[in-house]
C-alpha positions as CSV (number, residue, x, y, z in Angstrom):
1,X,0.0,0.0,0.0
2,X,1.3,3.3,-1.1
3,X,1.6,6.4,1.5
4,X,-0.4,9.3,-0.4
5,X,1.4,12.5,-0.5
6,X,-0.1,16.0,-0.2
7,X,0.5,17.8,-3.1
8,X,1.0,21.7,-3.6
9,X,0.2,23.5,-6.9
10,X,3.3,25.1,-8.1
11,X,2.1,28.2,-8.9
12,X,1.4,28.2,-5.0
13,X,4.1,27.2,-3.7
14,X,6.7,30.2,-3.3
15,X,3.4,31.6,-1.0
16,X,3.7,28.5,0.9
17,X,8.0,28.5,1.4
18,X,7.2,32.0,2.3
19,X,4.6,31.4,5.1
20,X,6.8,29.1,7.0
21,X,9.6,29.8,9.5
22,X,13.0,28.3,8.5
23,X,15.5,28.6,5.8
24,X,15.4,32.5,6.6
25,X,11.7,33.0,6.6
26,X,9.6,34.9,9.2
27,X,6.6,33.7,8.0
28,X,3.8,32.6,10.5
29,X,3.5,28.5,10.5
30,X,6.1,26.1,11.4
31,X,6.0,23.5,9.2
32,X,4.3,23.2,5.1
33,X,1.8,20.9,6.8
34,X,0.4,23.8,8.8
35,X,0.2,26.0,5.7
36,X,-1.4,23.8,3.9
37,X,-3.7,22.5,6.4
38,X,-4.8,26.4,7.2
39,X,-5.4,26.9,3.4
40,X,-7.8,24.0,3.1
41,X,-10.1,25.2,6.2
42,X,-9.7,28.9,4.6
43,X,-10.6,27.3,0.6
44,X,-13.7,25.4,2.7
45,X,-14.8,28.7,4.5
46,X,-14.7,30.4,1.4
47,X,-15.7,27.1,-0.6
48,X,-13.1,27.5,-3.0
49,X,-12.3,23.9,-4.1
50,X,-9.9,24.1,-7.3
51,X,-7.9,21.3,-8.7
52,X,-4.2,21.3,-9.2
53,X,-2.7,21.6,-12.2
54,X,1.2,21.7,-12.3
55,X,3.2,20.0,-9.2
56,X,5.3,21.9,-7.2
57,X,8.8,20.3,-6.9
58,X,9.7,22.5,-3.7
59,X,8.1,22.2,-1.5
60,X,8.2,18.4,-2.6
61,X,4.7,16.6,-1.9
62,X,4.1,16.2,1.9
63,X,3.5,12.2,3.6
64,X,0.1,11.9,4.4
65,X,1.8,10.6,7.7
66,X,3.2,13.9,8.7
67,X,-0.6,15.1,8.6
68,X,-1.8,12.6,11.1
69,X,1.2,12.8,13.1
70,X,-0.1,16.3,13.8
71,X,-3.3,15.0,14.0
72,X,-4.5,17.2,10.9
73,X,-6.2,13.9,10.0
74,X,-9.5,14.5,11.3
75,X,-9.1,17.9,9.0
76,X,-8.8,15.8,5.7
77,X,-11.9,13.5,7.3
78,X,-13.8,16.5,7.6
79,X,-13.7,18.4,4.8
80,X,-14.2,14.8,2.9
81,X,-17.3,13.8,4.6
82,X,-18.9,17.5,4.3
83,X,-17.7,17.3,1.1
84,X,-19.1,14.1,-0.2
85,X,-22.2,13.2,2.6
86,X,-21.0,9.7,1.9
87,X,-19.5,8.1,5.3
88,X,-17.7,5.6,3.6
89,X,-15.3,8.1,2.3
90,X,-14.1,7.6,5.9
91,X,-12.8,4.0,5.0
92,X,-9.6,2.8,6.3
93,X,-9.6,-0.2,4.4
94,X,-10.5,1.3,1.0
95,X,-7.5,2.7,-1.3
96,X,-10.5,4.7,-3.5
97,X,-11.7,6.3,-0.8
98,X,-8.3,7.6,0.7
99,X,-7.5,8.8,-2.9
100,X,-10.7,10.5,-2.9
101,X,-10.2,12.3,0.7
102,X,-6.3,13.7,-0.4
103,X,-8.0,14.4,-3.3
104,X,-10.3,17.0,-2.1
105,X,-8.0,18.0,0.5
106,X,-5.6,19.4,-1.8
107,X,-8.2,21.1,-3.8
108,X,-9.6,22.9,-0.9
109,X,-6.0,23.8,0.0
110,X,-5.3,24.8,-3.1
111,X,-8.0,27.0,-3.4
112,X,-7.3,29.0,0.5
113,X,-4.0,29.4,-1.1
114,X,-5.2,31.2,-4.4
115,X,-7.5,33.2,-1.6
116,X,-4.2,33.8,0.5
117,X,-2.9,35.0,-2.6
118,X,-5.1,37.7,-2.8
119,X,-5.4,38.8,0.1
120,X,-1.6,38.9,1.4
121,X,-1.0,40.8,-2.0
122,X,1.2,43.9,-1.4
123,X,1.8,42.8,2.7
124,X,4.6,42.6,4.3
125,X,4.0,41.2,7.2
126,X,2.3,38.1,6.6
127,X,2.1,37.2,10.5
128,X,0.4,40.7,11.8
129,X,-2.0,40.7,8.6
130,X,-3.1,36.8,9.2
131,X,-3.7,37.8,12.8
132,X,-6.0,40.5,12.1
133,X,-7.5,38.4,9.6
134,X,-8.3,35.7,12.6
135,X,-9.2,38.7,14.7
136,X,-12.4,39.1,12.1
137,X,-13.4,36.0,11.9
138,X,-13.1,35.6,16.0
139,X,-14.9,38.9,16.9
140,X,-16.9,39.9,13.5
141,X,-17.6,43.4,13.2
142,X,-21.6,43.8,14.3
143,X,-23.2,46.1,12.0
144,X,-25.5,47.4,14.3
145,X,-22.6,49.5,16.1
146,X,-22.1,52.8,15.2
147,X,-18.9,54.6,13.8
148,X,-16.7,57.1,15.5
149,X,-17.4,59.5,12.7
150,X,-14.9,62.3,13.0
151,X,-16.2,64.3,10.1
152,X,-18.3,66.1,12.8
153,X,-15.3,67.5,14.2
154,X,-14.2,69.5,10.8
């Protein structure tokens, strides 16, 4: 049986060297497992699913095992099952269905990475601007509150 690898579409993949913290990067996540994983949940929010065209060669494809060792398996579960409504896409014993599971994994990922893309465009600091971006999401901005309009004060 063949260990799947997570794949990363190479015209994403100097956003993903850049978003991790080695090799002289300051980038936010420590490892390309924890990009990737955070791009998937971000292409589901945004239900981006898009499939990958070229491979990337660097970063090379990721071992499905590094995912579960970090216990970003139940991510790839998730997103397959809300994906699919078929719980026997959650089959251990079923090659298919594990194909089918990296499969849309990578497509979601790809797709919170094209998002990334846009949204990180012209940024420098990639940590302080994904932080505000989590700050959004965590405490959304309630309508219902008025501005501080200073316009009064001209």
């Amino acid at each position: 049986m063949a260990i799947h690898r997570i794949r990363i579409s190479k015209d994403k993949s100097e956003l993903v060297q850049s978003l991790v913290d080695f090799n002289g990067g300051v980038g936010p996540f420590q490892t390309y497992a924890d990009v990737v994983t955070f791009a998937a949940t971000l292409g589901a929010k945004y239900n981006k699913r898009i499939p990958l065209n070229i491979i990337s060669k660097e970063p090379a494809p990721i071992s499905l095992e590094i995912f579960v060792s970090r216990g970003y398996d139940t991510v790839i579960k998730l997103l397959a099952i809300a994906e699919t409504n078929d719980p026997n896409i959650l089959s251990l014993h079923d090659l298919q269905a594990e194909e089918k599971r990296v499969q849309i994994f990578e497509e979601y990922a790809n797709g919170g990475l094209e998002q990334l893309q846009e949204d990180l465009k012209g940024i420098v600091d990639y940590s302080e601007h994904l932080l505000l971006l989590l700050n959004l999401e965590r405490f959304p901005k309630n309508d219902s509150e008025e501005e501080f309009d200073l316009t009064r004060f001209l």
